[in-house]
C-alpha positions in Angstrom: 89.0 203.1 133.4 85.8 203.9 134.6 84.6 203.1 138.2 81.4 201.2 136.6 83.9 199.3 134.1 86.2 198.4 136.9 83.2 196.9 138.9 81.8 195.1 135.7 85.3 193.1 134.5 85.6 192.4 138.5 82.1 190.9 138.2 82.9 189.1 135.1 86.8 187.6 136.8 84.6 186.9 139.7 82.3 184.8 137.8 85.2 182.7 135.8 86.9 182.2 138.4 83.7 180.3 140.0 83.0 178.5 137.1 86.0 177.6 136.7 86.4 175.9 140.0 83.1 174.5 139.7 84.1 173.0 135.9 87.6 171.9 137.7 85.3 170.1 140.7 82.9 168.9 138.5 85.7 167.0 136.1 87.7 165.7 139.5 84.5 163.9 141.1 84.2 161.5 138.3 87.9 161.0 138.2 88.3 160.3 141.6 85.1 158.6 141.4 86.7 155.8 138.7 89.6 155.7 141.1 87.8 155.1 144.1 85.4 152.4 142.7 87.8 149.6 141.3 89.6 149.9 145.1 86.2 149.4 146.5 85.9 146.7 144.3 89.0 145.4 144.6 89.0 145.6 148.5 85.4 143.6 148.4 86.8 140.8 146.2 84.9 141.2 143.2 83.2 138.2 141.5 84.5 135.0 141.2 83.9 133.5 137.3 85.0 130.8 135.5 85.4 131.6 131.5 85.9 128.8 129.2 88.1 129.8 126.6 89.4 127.8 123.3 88.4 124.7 125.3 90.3 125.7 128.5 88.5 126.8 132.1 89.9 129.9 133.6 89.0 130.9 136.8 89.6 134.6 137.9 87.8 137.1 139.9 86.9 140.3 138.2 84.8 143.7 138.9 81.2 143.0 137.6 82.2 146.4 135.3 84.8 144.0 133.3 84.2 144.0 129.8 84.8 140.7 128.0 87.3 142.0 126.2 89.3 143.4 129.3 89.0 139.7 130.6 90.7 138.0 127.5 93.2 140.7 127.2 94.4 141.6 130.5 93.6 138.9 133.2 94.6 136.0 130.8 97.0 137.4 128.0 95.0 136.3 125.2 95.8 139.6 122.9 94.3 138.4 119.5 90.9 140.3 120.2 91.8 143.8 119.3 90.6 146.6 121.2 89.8 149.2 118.6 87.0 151.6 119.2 86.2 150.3 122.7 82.2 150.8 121.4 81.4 148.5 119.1 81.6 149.7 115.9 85.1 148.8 114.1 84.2 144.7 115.2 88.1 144.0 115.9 87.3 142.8 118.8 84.9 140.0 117.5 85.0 136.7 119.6 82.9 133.7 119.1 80.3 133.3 122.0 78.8 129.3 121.8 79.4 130.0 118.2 78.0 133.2 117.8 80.3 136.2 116.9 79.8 138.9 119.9 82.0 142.4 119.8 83.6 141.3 123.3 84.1 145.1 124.1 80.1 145.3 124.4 79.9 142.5 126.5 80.7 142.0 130.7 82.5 139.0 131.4 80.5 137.8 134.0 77.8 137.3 131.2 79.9 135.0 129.6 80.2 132.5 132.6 79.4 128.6 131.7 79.9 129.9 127.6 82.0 128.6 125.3 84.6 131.6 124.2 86.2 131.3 121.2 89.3 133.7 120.2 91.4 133.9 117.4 93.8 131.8 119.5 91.9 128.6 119.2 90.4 128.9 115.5 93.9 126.9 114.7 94.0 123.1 115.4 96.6 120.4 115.7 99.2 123.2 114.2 97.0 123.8 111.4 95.4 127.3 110.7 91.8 127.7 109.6 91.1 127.8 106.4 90.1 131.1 106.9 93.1 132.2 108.6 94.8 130.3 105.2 92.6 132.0 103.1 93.9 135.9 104.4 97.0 134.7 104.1 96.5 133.8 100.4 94.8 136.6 99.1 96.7 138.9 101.2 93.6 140.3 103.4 95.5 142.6 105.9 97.8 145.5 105.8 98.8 146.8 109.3 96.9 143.4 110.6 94.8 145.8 113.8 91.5 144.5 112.4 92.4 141.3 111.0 91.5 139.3 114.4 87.9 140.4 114.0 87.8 140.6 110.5 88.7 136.3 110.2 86.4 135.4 113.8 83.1 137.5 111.7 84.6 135.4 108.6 84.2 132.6 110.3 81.2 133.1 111.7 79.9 134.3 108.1 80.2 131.1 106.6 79.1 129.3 109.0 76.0 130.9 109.1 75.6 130.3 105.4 76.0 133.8 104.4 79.0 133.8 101.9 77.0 132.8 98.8 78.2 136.1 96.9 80.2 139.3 97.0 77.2 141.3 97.8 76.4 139.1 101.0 79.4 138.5 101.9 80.0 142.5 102.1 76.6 142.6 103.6 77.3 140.1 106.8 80.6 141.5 107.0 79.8 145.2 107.2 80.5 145.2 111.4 83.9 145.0 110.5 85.6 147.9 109.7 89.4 148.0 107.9 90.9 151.5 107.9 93.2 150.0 105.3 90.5 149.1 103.0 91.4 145.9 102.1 87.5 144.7 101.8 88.3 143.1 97.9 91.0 140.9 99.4 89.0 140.1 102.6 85.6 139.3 100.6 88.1 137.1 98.3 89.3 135.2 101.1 86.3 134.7 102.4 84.7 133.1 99.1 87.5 131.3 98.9 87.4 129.7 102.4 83.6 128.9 101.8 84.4 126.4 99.8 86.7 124.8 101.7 84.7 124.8 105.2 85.8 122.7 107.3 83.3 120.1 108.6 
């Protein structure tokens, strides 16, 4: 090997080596970084909020960061709101927001303060499901049941909103609802099928 050669690949170790441990430094500061912050947060309190969910006040105190989502699931064990793509495209995560259907993923929970949440927890009433809850059940809407949650809250919201006056609408309003399954016949069944029987 060459004296020139030798020089050059001692160049070229020289200069992985740096960018390696700038790469390896540059991929620990933001790790360390969204260690350090929730202790910060934690150790100043965080925010005190009071979410009204299915009818029921909740006070907690959460990082101003807190999705929605995070809130329901993890600070007050309400596990029906799936948390799927964690971006907002599969919709299994769909909540109702004053009536309005909101991917609770894309949302902070101190947004949501003096709102009326509703989950798929509370669609049910004196011990009787929805009748679109019934309706999934009837026309077998759900396979491995991840996006199911989402799938009956947009449903819901769907008819409500007057848009369940045909297939094609129905598949239109629903299209922020994805089901790796592909169950969408069954789904856009049950979903005619509960517009008729909305309840008042």
């Amino acid at each position: 090997m060459s004296e020139e050669a030798g020089v050059s690949r001692h160049k070229r170790r020289t200069v992985l080596k740096a960018g390696g441990a700038a790469v390896a430094g540059a991929v620990a500061q933001p790790v360390f970084a969204a260690t350090a912050a929730p202790a910060q947060a934690e150790a100043a309190g965080g925010v005190p909020i009071t979410l009204r969910v299915n009818g029921k006040p909740h006070a907690l105190t959460v990082e101003a960061r807190v999705t929605l989502l995070d809130a329901l699931r993890e600070r007050l064990d309400l596990t029906g709101a799936k948390k799927g793509c964690d971006r907002g495209e599969c919709g299994a995560c769909t909540v109702h927001v004053d009536g309005r259907r909101v991917k609770s993923c894309l949302t902070l929970a101190v947004m949501q303060e003096g709102r009326e949440i509703t989950t798929v927890e509370g669609l049910a009433r004196d011990g009787r499901l929805h009748p679109v809850q019934e309706a999934f059940i009837r026309h077998d809407a759900f396979q491995c049941g991840a996006c199911t949650s989402g799938q009956v809250m947009s449903a819901v919201a769907v008819i409500d909103e007057g848009h369940a006056g045909s297939v094609d609408e129905i598949r239109e309003w629903m299209s922020g609802n994805l089901c790796r399954c592909a169950v969408y016949p069954n789904i856009v069944a049950a979903v005619r099928d509960a517009a008729k029987e909305k309840r008042p």
